[in-house]
NUDOLO-315572 format. One record per residue (C-alpha): residue number from 0; residue in three letters; x, y, z. Coordinates in nm, 3 decimals. Layout:
<nodes>
node seq = NUM type = ALA c1 = X c2 = Y c3 = Z
...
</nodes>
This chain:
<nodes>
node seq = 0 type = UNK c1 = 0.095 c2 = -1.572 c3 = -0.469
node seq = 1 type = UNK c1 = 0.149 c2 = -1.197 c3 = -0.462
node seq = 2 type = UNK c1 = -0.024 c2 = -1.019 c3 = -0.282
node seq = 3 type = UNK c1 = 0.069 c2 = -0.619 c3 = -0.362
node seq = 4 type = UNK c1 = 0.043 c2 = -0.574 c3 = -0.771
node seq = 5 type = UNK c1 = 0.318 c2 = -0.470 c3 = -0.935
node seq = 6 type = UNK c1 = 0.152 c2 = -0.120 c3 = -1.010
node seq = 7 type = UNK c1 = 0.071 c2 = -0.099 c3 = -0.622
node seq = 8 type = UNK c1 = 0.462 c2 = -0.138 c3 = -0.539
node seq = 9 type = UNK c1 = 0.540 c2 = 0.125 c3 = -0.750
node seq = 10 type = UNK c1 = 0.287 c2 = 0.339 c3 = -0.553
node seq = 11 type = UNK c1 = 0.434 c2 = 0.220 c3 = -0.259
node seq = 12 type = UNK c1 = 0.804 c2 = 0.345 c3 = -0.356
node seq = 13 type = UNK c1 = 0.716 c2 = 0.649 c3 = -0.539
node seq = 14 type = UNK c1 = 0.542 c2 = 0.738 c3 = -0.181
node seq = 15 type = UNK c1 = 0.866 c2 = 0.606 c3 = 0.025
node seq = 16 type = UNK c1 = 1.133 c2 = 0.701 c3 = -0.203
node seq = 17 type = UNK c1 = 1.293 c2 = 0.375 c3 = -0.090
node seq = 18 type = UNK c1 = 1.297 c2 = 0.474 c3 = 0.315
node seq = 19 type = UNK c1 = 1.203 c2 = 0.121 c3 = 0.444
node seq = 20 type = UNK c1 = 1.019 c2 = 0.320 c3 = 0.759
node seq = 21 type = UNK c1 = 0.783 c2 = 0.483 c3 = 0.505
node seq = 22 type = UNK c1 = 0.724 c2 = 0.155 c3 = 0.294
node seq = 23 type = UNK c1 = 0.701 c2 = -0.102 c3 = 0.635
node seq = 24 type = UNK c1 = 0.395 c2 = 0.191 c3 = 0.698
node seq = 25 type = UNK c1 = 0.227 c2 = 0.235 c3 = 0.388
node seq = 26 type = UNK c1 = 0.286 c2 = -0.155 c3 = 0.315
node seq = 27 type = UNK c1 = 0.111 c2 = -0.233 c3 = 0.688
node seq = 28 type = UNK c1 = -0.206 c2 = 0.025 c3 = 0.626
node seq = 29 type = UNK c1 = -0.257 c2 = -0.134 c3 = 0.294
node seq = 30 type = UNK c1 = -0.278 c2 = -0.447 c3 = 0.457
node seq = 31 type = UNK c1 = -0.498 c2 = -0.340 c3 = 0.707
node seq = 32 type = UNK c1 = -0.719 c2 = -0.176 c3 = 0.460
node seq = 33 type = UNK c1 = -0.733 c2 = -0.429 c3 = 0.241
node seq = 34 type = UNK c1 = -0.843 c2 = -0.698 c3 = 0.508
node seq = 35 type = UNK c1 = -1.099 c2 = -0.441 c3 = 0.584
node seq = 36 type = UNK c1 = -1.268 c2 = -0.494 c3 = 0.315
node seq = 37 type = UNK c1 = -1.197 c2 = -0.888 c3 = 0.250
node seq = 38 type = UNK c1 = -0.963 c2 = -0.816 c3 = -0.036
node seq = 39 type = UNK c1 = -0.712 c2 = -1.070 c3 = -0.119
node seq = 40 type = UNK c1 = -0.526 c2 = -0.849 c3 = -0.388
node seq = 41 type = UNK c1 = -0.414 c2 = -0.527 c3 = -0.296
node seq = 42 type = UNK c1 = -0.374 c2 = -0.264 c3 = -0.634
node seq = 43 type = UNK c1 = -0.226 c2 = 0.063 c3 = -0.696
node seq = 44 type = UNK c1 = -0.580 c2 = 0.230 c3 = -0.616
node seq = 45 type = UNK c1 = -0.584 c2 = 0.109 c3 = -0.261
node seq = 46 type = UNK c1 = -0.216 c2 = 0.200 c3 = -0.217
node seq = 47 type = UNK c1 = -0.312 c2 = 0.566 c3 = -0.348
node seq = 48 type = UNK c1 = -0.641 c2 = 0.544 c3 = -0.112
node seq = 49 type = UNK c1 = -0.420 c2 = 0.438 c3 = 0.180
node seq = 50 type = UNK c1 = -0.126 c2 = 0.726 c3 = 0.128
node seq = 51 type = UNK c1 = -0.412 c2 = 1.035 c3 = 0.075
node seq = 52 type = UNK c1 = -0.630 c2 = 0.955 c3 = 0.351
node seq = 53 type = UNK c1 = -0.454 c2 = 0.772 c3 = 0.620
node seq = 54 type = UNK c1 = -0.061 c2 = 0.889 c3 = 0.579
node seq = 55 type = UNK c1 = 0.051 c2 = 1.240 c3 = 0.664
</nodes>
């Protein structure tokens, strides 16, 4: 089972540009976030949510 939707990894890279420092981070907030909030799925609106308001 997948658990980042394929929209969400492309939010993920377009906000790494394929550094695996920057994706290990926003990948590890998401998951944080997302477990926050009893979500099982993570989408490309968390991802965004993540990168504006928790990553510089």
């Amino acid at each position: 089972t997948d658990i980042f939707t394929d929209k969400a990894m492309d939010e993920v890279y377009r906000y790494s540009a394929g550094s695996s420092r920057a994706t290990n981070k926003v990948c590890t907030h998401s998951l944080m976030f997302a477990s926050q909030r009893a979500k099982k799925l993570i989408d490309d609106h968390m991802v965004r949510t993540v990168i504006e308001g928790e990553l510089p």
